[in-house]
PAZAPA-4460 file (N, C-alpha, C; in steps of 0.05 Angstrom, whole numbers, plus 32768, in hexadecimal, padded with zeros to 4 digits):
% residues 194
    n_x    n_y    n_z   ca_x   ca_y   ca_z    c_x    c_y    c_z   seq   type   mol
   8367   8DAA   883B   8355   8D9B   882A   8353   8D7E   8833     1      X     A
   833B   8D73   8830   833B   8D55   8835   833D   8D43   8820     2      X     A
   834C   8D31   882C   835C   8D14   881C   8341   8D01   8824     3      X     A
   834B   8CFA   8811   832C   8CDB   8804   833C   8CC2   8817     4      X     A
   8329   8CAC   8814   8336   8C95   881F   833A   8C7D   881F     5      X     A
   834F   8C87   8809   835B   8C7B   87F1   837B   8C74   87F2     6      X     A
   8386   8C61   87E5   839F   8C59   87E9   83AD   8C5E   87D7     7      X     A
   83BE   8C7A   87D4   83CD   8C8D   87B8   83E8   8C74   87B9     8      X     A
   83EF   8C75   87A5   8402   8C63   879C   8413   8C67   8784     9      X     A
   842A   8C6F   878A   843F   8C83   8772   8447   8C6D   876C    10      X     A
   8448   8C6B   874A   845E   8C4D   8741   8477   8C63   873B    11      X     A
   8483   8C5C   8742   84A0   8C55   8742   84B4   8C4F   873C    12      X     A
   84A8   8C35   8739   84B6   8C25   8732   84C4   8C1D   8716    13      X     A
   84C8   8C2C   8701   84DA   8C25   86E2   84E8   8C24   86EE    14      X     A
   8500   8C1A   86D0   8516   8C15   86CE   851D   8C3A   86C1    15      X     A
   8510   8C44   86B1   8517   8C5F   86A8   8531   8C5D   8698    16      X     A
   852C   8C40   8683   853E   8C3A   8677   8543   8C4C   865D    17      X     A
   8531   8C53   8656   8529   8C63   8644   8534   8C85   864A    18      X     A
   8531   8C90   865D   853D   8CA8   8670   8557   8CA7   8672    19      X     A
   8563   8C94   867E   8583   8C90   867F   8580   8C93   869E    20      X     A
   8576   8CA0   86B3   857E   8C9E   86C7   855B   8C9D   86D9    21      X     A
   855A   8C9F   86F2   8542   8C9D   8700   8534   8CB6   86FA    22      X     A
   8519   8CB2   86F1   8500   8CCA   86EF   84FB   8CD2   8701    23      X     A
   84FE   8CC7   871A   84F9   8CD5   8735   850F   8CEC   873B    24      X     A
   852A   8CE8   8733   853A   8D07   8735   8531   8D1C   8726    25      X     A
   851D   8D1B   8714   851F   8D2E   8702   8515   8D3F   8714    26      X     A
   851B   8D61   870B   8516   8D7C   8720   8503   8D85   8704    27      X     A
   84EF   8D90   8717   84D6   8D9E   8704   84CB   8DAF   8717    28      X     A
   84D4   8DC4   8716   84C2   8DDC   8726   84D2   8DE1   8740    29      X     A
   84ED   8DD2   8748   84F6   8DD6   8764   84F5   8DB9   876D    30      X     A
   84E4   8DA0   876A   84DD   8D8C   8774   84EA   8D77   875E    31      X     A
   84F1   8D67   876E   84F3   8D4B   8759   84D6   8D3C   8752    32      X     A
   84D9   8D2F   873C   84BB   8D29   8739   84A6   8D16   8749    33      X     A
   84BE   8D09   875A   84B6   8CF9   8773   84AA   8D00   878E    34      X     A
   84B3   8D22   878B   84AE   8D24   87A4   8497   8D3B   8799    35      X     A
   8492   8D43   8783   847C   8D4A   8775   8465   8D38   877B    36      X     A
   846A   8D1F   8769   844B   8D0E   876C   844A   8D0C   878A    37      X     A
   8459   8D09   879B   8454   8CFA   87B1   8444   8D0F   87C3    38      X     A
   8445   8D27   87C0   843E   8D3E   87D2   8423   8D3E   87C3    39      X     A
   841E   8D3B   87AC   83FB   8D3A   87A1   83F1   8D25   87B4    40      X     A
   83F1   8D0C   87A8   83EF   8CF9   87B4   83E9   8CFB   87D5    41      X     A
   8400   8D05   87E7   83F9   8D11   87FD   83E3   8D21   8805    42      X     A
   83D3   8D32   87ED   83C7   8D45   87FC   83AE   8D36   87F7    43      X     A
   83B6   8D22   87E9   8395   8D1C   87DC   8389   8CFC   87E8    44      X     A
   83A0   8CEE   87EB   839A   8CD1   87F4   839E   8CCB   8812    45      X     A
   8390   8CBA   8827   8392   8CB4   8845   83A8   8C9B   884C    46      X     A
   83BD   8C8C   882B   83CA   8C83   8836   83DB   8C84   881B    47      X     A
   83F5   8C86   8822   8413   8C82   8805   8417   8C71   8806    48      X     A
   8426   8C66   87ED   8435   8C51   87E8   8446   8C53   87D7    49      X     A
   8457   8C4C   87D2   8472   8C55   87C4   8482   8C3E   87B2    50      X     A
   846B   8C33   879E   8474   8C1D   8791   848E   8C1D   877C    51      X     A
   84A3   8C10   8787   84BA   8C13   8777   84C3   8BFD   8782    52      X     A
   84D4   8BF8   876F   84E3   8BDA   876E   8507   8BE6   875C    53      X     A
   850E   8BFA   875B   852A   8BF7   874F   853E   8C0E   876D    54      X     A
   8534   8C18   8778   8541   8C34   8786   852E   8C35   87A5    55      X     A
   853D   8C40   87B5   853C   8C41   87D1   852F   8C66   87DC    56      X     A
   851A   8C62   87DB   8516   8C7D   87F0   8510   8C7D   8803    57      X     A
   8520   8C7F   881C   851E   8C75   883B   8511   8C8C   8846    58      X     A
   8515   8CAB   8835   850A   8CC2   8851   84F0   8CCF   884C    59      X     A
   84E2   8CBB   8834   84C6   8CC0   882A   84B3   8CCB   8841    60      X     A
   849C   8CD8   883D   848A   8CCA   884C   8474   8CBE   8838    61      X     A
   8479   8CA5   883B   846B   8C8B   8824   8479   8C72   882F    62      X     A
   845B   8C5B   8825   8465   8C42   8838   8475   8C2C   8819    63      X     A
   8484   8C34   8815   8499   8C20   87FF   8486   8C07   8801    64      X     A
   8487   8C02   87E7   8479   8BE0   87DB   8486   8BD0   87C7    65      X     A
   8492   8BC0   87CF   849E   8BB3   87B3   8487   8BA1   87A7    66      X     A
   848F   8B9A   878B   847B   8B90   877E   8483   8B6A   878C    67      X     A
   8468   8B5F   8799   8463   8B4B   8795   8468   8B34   8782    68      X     A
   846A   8B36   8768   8471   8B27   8756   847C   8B44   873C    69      X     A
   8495   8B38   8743   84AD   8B43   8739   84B1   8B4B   8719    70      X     A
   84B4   8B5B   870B   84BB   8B60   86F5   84A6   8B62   86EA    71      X     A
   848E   8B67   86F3   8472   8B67   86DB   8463   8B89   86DB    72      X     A
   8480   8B9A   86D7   8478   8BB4   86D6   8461   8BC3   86E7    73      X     A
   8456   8BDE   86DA   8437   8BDD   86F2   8422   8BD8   86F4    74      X     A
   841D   8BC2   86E8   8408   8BAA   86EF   8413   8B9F   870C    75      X     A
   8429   8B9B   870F   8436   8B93   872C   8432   8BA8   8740    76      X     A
   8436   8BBE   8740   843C   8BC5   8750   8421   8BD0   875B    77      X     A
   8408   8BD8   8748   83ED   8BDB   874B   83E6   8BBD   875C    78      X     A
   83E7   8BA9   8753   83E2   8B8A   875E   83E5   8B91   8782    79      X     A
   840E   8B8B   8784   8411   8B96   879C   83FD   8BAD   87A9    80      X     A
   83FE   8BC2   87A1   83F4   8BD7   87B5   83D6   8BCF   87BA    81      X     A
   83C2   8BC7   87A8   83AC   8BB4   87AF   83AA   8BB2   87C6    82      X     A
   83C2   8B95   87C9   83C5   8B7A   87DF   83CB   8B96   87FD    83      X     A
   83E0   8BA1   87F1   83E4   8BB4   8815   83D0   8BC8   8817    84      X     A
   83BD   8BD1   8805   83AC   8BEC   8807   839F   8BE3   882C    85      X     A
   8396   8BFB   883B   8384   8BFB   884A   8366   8C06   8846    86      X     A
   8366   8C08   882B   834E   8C1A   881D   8340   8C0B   8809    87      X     A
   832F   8C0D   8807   8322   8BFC   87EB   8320   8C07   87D1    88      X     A
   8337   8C18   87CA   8340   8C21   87BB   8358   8C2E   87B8    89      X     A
   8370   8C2C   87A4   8384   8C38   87A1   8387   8C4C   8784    90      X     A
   8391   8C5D   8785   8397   8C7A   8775   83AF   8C75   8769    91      X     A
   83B5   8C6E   8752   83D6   8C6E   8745   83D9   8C82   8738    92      X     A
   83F5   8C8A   873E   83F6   8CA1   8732   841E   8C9D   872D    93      X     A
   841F   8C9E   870C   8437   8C9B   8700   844E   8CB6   870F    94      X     A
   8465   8CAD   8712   847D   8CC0   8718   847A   8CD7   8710    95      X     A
   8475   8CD1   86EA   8488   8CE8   86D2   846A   8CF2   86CC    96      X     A
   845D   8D00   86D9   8447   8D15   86CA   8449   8D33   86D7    97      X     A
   845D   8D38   86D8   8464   8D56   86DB   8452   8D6D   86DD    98      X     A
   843C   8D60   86C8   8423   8D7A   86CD   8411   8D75   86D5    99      X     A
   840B   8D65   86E7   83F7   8D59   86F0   83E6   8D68   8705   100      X     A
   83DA   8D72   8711   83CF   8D7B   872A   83C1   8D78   8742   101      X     A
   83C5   8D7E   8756   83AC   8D79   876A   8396   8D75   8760   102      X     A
   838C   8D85   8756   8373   8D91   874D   8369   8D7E   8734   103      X     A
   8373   8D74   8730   8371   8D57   8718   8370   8D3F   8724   104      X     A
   837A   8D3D   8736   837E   8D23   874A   8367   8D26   8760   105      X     A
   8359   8D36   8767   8345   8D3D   8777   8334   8D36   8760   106      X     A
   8332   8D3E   874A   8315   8D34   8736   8311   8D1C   8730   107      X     A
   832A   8D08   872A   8325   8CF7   8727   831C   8CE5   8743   108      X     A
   8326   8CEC   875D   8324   8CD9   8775   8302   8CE5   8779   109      X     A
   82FA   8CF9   8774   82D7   8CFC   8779   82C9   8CF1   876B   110      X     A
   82CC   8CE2   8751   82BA   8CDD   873D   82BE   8CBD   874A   111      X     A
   82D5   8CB7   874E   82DD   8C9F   8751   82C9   8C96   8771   112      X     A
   82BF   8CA9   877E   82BC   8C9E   8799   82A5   8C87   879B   113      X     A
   82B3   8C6B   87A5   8297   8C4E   87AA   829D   8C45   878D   114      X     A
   82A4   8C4D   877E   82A9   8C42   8762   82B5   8C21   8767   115      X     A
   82A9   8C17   874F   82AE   8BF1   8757   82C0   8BEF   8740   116      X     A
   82C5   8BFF   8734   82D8   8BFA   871C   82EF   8C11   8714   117      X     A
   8301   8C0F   8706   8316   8C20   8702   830A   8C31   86F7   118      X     A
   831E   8C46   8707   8315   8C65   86F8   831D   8C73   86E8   119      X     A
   8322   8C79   86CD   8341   8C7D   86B8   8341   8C94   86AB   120      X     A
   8347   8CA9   86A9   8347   8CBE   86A5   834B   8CB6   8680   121      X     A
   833E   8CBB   866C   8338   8CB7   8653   8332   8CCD   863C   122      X     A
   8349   8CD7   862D   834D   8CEA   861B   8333   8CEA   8604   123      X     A
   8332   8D03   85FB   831E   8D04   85E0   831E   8CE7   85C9   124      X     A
   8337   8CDE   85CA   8341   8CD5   85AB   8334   8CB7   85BA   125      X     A
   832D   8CAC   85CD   832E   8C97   85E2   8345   8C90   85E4   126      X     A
   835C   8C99   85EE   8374   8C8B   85F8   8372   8C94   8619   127      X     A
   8373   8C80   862E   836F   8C7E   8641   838D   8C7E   864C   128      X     A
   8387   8C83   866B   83A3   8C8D   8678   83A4   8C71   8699   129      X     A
   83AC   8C59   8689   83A2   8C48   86A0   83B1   8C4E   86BA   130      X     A
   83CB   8C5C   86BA   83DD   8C62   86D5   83DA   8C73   86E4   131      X     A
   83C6   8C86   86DD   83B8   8C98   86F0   8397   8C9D   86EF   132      X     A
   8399   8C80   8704   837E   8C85   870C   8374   8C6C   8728   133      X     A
   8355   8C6B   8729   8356   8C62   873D   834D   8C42   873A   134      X     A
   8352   8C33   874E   834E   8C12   8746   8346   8C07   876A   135      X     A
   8330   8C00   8767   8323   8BF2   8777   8334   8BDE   8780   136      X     A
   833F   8BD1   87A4   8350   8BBB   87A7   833D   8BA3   879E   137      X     A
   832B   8B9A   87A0   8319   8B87   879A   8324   8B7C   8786   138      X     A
   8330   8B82   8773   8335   8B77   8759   8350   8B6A   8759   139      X     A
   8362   8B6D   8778   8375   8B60   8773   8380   8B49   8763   140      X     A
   8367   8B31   8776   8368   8B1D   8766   8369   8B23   874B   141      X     A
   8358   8B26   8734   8359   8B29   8713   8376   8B32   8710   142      X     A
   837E   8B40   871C   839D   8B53   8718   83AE   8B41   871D   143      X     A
   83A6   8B29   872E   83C5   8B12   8731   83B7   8AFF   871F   144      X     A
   83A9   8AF8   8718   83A5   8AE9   86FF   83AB   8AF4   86E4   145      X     A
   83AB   8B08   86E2   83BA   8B1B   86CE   83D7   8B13   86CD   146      X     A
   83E5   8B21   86E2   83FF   8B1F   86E7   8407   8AFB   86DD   147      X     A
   83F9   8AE3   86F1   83FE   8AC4   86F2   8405   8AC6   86D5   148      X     A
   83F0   8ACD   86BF   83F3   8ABF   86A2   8407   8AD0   8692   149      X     A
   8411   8AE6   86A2   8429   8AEF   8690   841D   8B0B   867A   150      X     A
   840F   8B11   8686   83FC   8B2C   867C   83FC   8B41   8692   151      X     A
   8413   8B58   8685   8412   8B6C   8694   8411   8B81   8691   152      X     A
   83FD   8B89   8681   83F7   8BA0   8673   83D8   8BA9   868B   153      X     A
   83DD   8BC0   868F   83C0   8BC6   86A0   83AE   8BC5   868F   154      X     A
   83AC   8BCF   8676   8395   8BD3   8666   8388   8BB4   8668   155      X     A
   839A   8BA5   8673   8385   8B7F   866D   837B   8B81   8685   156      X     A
   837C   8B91   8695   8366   8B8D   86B6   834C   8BA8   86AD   157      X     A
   8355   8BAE   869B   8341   8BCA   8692   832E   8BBB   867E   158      X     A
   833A   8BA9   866B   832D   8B97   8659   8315   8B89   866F   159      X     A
   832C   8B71   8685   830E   8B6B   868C   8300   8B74   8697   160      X     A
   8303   8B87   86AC   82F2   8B94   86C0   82DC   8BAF   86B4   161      X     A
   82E6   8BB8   86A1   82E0   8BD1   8698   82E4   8BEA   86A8   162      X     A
   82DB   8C03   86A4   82E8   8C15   86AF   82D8   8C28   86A4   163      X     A
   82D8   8C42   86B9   82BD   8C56   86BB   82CE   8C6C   86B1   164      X     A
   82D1   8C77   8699   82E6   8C8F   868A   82E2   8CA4   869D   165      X     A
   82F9   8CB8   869A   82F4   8CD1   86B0   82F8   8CE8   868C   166      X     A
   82EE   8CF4   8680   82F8   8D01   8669   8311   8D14   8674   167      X     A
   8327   8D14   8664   833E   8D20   866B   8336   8D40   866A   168      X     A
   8320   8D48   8652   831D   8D67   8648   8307   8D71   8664   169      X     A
   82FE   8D5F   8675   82EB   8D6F   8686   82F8   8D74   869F   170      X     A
   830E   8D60   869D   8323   8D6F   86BB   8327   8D8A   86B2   171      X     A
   8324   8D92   86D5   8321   8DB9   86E0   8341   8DB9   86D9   172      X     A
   8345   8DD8   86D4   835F   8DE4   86C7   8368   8DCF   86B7   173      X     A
   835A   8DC5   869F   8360   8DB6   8682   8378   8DBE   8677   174      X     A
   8391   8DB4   866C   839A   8DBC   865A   83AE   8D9F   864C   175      X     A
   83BE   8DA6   8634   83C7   8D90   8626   83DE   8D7D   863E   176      X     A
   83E6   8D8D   864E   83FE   8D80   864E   83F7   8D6C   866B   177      X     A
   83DC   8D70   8670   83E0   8D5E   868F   83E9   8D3E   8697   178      X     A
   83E9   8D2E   867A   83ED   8D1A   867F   8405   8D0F   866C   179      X     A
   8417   8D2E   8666   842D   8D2B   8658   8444   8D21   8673   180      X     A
   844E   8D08   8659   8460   8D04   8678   8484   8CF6   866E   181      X     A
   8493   8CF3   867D   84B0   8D00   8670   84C4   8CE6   8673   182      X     A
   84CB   8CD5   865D   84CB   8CC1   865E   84E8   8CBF   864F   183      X     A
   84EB   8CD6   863A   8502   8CD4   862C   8518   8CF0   863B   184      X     A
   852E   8CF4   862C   853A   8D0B   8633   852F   8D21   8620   185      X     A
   851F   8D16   8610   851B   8D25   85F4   84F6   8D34   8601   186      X     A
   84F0   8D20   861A   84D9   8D2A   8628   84E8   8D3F   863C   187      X     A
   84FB   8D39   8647   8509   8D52   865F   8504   8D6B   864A   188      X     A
   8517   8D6A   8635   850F   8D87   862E   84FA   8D93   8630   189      X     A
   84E1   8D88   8626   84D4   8D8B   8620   84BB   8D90   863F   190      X     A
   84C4   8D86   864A   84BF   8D8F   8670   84D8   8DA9   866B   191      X     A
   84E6   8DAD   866A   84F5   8DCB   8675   84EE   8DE0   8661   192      X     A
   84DE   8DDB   864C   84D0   8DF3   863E   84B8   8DFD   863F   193      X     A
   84AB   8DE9   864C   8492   8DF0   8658   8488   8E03   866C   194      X     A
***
């Protein structure tokens, strides 16, 4: 299949304070969930990046990014991957979504293609999913003026720029759980009954 050419970019990077230990060990299907996203990501994007700032994965194939300005969650680490993309666009795509698919990640990067604005995959109820989706590098700048004033919530680069919804119910093989994602231990279970 052909990859877009686009710059996929796994955050990484929590603390998974909330989890008790790193979301990237968790095993879901045979795979840890790291090496889950990273293999989507692989089939679908022409360059990785492996934004994390707490833990070391040396035998990836992904080009490690620490966040540029430190501690401002993934507004940082989106910022960073921006500044290193070779693409005029990057694909984020969170650790902990266990049910996520190729085939969901391919819909959103086609709708997204030449797009000048973020691409955000956006539920019935309008609750939007700003960590998996696609973001034009152009906007770096706004994203470190974001970050400068101490605002690091993505939804304030979505505020100003706006953003082209992708509906969550028209992604191919639809179902509830694709952007269920596992944050507590009380979410693991709830990944091993599925």
């Amino acid at each position: 299949m052909i990859r877009f050419p686009v710059s996929g970019v796994l955050l990484a990077g929590g603390k998974s304070s909330r989890m008790g230990f790193p979301k990237a060990q968790i095993i879901f299907k045979g795979q840890s969930l790291l090496e889950r996203a990273l293999g989507l990501l692989t089939a679908t994007c022409d360059e990785i990046f492996l934004s994390t700032s707490q833990y070391s994965y040396k035998t990836l194939n992904a080009i490690p990014i620490k966040d540029e300005i430190q501690n401002t969650g993934p507004l940082g680490g989106i910022y960073s991957a921006m500044k290193a993309a070779k693409f005029p666009q990057i694909f984020v795509l969170p650790i902990d979504l266990p049910f996520i698919e190729e085939i969901h990640l391919r819909y959103i990067l086609k709708l997204a293609i030449k797009a000048e604005i973020p691409v955000i995959p956006q539920h019935a109820d309008g609750k939007i999913e700003p960590l998996c989706g696609v973001y034009p590098t152009a906007l770096a700048e706004q994203t470190k003026q974001l970050l400068d004033k101490g605002q690091y919530k993505v939804t304030g680069l979505l505020e100003i720029r706006g953003f082209m919804p992708v509906p969550v119910d028209n992604f191919p093989n639809y179902h509830n759980y694709i952007f269920f994602n596992v944050n507590t231990p009380e979410d693991l279970k709830k990944l091993n009954i599925q």
